[in-house]
N, C-alpha and C positions, 0 to 999 in steps of 0.2 A: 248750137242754136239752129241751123240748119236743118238738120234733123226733125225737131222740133215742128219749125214750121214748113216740111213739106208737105203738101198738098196731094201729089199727083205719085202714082207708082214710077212712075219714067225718073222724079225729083227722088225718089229712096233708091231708085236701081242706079244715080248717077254716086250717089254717097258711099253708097256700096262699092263700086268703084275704084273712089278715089283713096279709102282709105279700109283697110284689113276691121280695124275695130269696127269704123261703122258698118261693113257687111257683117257683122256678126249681130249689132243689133238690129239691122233692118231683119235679117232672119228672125232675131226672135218677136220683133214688132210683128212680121208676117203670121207667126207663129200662134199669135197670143192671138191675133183678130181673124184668121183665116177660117174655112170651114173644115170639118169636119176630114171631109174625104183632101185638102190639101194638107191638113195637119198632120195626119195619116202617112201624106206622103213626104213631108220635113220630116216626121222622125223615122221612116225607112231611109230614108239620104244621107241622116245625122249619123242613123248604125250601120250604113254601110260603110262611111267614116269611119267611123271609130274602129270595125271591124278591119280593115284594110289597114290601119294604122297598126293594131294590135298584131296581127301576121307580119306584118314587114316588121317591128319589133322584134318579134319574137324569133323569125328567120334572120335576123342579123345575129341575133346572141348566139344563135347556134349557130352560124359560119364564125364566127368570132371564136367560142367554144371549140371548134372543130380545127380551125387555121392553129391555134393554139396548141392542141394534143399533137398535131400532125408536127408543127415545129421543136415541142418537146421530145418525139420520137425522134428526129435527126439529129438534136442537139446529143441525144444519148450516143445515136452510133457513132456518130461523129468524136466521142468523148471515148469509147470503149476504144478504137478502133487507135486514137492517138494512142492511149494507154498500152495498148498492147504492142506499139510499136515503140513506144520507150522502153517497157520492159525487156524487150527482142533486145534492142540496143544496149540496156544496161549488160542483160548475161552475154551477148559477144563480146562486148567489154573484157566481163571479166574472164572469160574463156581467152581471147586472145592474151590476155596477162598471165594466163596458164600454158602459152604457147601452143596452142591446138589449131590449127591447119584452119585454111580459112572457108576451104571448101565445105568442112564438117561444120563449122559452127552454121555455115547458111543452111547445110542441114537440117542445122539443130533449132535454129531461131525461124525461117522463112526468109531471113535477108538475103538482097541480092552482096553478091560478091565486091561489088563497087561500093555498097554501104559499109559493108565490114573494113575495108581498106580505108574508107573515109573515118571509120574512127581509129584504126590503126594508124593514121597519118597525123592522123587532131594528137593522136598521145593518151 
C-alpha cells in the first residue's frame, strides 16, 4: 500500500530499501515512467547484471568440473599405487612359502626388507 501511495522519489528510494521485492518494483515503476536516455541506462545495469551473474556461473561450474577431474586423478593413483603394493605383498607371500631368501624377493617385489619379515612374522 505504500508503494501505492508514494508521492516523492525519496518515499520509493526509502521502500526500496527496506525491502528486496519492493526495490525490484520501484526499478521497474522507474523503468516504465522514465526517459528515454534513463531507460537506456536501467537496461545497460540490468545486462550488466545478468552478464556478471552468468560468468560467475559459469566459472564456478568450471572450478567445480576441474576440482573434480583433479580429485578423480588422485583417487586413481592413490588406488593403482595401493594395488600394486598388495600385489608386491601377495608374491613375497608366496615366494617366502617357497623358501626364497628375503633379500631376492625385495628384489623381486620393491619391498623393503622389514616389509617382507613383517609378513614373514604375521605367518
Amino acid at each position: 500500500m505504500r508503494f501505492i501511495s508514494a508521492e516523492t522519489g525519496e518515499d520509493l528510494d526509502m521502500l526500496a530499501e527496506e525491502n528486496p521485492v519492493m526495490e525490484k518494483a520501484v526499478n521497474k515503476l522507474l523503468y516504465v515512467s522514465a526517459d528515454e536516455k534513463l531507460r537506456v541506462e536501467y537496461e545497460m545495469r540490468l545486462k550488466t547484471e545478468l552478464d556478471y551473474h552468468s560468468v560467475m556461473t559459469r566459472n564456478f561450474r568450471k572450478g567445480v568440473a576441474e576440482g573434480e577431474k583433479r580429485g578423480e586423478k588422485r583417487g586413481e593413483k592413490r588406488g593403482e599405487k595401493r594395488g600394486a603394493k598388495k600385489i608386491a605383498l601377495m608374491i613375497a607371500k608366496n615366494l617366502l612359502k617357497k623358501n626364497m631368501a628375503v633379500d631376492d624377493i625385495a628384489d623381486a617385489t620393491g619391498l623393503s626388507k622389514e616389509e617382507i619379515e613383517n609378513i614373514n612374522a604375521s605367518g
